[in-house]
N, C-alpha and C positions, 0 to 999 in steps of 0.2 A: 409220589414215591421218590425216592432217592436217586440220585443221577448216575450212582455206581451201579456196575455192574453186576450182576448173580450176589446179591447183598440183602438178602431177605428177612435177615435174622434183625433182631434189636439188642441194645446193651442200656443198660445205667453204669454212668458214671460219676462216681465218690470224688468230688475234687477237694481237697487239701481240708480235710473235716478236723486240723491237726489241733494241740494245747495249746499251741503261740498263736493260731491263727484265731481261730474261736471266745481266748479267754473273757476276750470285752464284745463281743459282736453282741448287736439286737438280737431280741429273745433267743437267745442262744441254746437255752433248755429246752424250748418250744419246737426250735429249729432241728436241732441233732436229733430229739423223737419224732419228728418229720422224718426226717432222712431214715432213723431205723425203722420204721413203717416202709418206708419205699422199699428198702431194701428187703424187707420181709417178703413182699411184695413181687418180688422180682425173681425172688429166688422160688417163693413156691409155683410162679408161672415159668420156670425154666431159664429165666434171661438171666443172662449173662449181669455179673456183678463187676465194674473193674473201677480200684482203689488210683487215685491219683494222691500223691505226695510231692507239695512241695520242698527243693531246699533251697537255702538260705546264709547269709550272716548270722542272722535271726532264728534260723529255723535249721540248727548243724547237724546233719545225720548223727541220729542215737539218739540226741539231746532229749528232755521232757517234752519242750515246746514242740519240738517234731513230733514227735509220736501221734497217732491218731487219739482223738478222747475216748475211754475208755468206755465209754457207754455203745460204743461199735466194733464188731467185731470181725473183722477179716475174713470169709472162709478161707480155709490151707487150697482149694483150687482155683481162689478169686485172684486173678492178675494184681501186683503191683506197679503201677509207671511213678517212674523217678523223674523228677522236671525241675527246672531252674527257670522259667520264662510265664510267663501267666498262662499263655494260650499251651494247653495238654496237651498239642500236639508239635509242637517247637523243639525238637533237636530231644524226642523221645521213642521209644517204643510202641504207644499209641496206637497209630497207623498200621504198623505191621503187623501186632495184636488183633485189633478188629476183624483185618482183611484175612487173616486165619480162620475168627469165626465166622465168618459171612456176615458182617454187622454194616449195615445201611442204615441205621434209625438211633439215634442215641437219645436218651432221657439224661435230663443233669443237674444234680442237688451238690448243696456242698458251701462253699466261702470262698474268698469275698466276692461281693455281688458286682459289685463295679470295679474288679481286678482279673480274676481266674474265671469267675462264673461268665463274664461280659467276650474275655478273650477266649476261651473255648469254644461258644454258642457261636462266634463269627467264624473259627477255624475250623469248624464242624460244618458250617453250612457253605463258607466259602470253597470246602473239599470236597461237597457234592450231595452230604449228608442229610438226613431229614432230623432236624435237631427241637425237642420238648422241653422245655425249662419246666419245674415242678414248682411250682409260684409262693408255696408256703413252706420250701425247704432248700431255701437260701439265705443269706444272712452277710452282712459285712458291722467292719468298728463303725463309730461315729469320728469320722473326718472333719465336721463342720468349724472345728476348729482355723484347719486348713481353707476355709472356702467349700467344701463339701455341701452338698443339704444334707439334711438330717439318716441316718439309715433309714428309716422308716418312707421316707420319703425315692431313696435312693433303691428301692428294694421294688416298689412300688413303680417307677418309671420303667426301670427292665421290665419288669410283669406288662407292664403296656404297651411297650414298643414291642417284646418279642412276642407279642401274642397276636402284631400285627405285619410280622415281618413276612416277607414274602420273597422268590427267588423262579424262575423257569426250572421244572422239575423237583423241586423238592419243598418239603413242607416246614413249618415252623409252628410254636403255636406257644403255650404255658396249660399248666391241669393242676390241681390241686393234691395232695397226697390222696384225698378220699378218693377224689373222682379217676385217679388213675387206671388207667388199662392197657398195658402190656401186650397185651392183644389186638387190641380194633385202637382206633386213630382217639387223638386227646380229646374232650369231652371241649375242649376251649382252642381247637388249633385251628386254623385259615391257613388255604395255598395261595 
């Protein structure tokens, strides 16, 4: 369990599901009905839903490319964090959100995989957290351009490393959208 204290509750976390960030990601249609499945998910077991949005050069408050894709839908008492750094919880409201609800256990879908997905999962777990990657609702561009491997590839190594990360006190792991449970521990996590 989680190294915080009186922190019993769980959350998912929406990281930057934005129009700019997604337009070219791997299976990107496969991936955001992942993510709206979790989020279905979450909400009919009571957990806490919280939106992360990145901003940008690229990505200007208001803009189209900011905005979330439309195929997801906010609820009016799901938190918004606003962030400029990859890691959610860098010079944002995060933190202080959580620690209101009692949230020790974070779940996390969203883009890019080897950018925001990869910096959050270490500043969740480095902060004491017990942190769940959803392994089939995540997504980044194709880099390979740049020297990258392939997305598919790169999507594919997170899943295996964090499904084997481990820390004193807190847990790590990856679940599938099916196999997900909001309740009892990930059907694929290791302490």
């Amino acid at each position: 369990m989680s190294t915080l204290v009186n922190r019993p509750n769980a959350a998912l976390l929406v990281i930057d599901v934005q129009n700019g960030v997604v337009a070219e990601a791997y299976d990107r249609d496969g991936v955001v009905a992942n993510v709206g499945t979790v989020i279905d998910k979450a909400r009919a077991a009571g957990v806490e839903v919280i939106w992360i949005q990145h901003n940008s050069d690229e990505l200007e408050r208001d803009s189209e490319a900011w905005q979330y894709v439309p195929e997801l839908v906010r609820g009016e008492s799901e938190p918004l964090v606003q962030k400029a750094y990859g890691d959610s919880f860098e010079d944002t409201t995060l933190e202080a959100l959580l620690a209101e609800r009692s949230v020790g256990r974070l779940f996390v879908a969203g883009a890019q995989t080897d950018a925001c997905i990869r910096s959050t999962l270490h500043g969740a777990f480095t902060r004491g957290y017990d942190a769940t990657l959803i392994s089939d609702a995540h997504t980044t561009e194709d880099l390979s351009a740049y020297g990258a491997p392939s997305p598919d590839k790169v999507i594919s190594h997170t899943n295996l490393y964090w499904r084997f990360q481990s820390a004193p006190g807190r847990t790590a792991g990856t679940v599938s959208t099916e196999e997900v449970d909001f309740a009892g521990e990930p059907a694929e996590s290791r302490v």
